[in-house]
N, C-alpha and C positions, 0 to 999 in steps of 0.2 A: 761563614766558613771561608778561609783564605784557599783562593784558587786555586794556589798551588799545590794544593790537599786532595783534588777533586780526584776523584776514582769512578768510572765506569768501567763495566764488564760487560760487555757483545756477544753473543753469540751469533753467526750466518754462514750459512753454507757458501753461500755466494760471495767469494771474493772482492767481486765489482760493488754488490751492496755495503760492506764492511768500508771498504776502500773510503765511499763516498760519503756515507756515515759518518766514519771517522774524521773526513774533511771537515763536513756542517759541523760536528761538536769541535774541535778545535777553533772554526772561526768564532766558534759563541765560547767558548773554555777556553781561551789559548794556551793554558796551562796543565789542561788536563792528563791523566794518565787513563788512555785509555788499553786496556786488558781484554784483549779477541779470541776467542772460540769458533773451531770451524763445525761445531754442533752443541747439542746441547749435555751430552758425555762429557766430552774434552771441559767443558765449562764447569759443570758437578767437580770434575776432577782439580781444577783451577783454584774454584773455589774451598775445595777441599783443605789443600794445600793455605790459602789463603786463612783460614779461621784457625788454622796451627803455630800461624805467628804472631808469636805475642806483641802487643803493641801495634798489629799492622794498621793501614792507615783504613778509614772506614769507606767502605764502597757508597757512593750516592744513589746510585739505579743500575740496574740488569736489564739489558736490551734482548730481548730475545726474538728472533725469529720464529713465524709459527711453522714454516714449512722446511724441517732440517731430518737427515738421516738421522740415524742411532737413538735420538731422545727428541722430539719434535717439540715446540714450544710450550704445550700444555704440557706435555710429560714431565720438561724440565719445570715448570714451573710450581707443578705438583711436589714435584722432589726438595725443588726449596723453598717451598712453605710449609715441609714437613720437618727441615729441619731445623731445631730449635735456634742455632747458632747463624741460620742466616734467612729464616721466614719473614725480619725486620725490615729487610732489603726489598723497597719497590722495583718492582716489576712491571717493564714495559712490553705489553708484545707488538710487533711489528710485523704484518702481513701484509700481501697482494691481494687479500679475500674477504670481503668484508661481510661476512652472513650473518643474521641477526644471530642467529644459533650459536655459532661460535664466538661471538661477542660473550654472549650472555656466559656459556659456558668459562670463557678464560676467567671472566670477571668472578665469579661462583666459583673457581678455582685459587683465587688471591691476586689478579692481577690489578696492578696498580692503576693503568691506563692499558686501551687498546688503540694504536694508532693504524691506519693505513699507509701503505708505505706510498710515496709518492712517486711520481714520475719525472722529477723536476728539480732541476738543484735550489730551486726557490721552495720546493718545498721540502727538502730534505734540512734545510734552514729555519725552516717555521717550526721542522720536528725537532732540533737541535735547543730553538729559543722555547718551545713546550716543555723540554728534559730542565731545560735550565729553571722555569719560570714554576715548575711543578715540586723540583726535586729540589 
């Protein structure tokens, strides 16, 4: 796929985590389009809008945060593997929590990967070359 096609969709409550996210995938995509969500509502909604237009270009992966008001990661991620038009779209979650529990549940839910989020811009970089290297 030509890069400059690349489409990701974010969702994070936390500004500063979006922020820097978006950094690491631009150094790994530097042409990427990436599309933010400040939860996982706004993002159903986003996506909404997005499977309305005909021809639009194809999303690569959905970043979802597990820990967000109004629809929290699993909820959203429920929601778009229920719907026909966009349950095709990997799904990554991204939390500070790593419980086996909840691992297991997202995965049992449709997630593509479960990543932890890191603490490091070195690792937020290894998340960015894992999106790339996966998706």
């Amino acid at each position: 796929m030509n890069e400059a096609n690349i489409v990701i969709y974010m969702a994070d409550d936390d500004a500063d985590d979006r922020y820097f996210m978006r950094q690491s995938l631009q150094h790994v995509y530097p042409s990427v389009t990436i599309v933010e969500a400040i939860d996982g509502a706004e993002l159903l909604e986003l996506l909404g809008n997005w499977s309305r237009v005909p021809k639009a270009q194809p999303i690569q992966v959905i970043l979802l945060d597990m820990n967000m008001p109004k629809l929290n990661g699993l909820e959203t991620l429920t929601a778009l593997k229920a719907n026909p038009l966009l349950r095709h779209i990997p799904a990554v979650i991204l939390s500070t929590d790593a419980q086996p529990a909840q691992i297991v549940t997202a995965y049992k839910a449709g997630a593509s990967r479960y990543l932890e989020k890191p603490v490091s811009y070195s690792g937020l970089d290894q998340i960015a070359r894992t999106i790339r290297s996966c998706f």
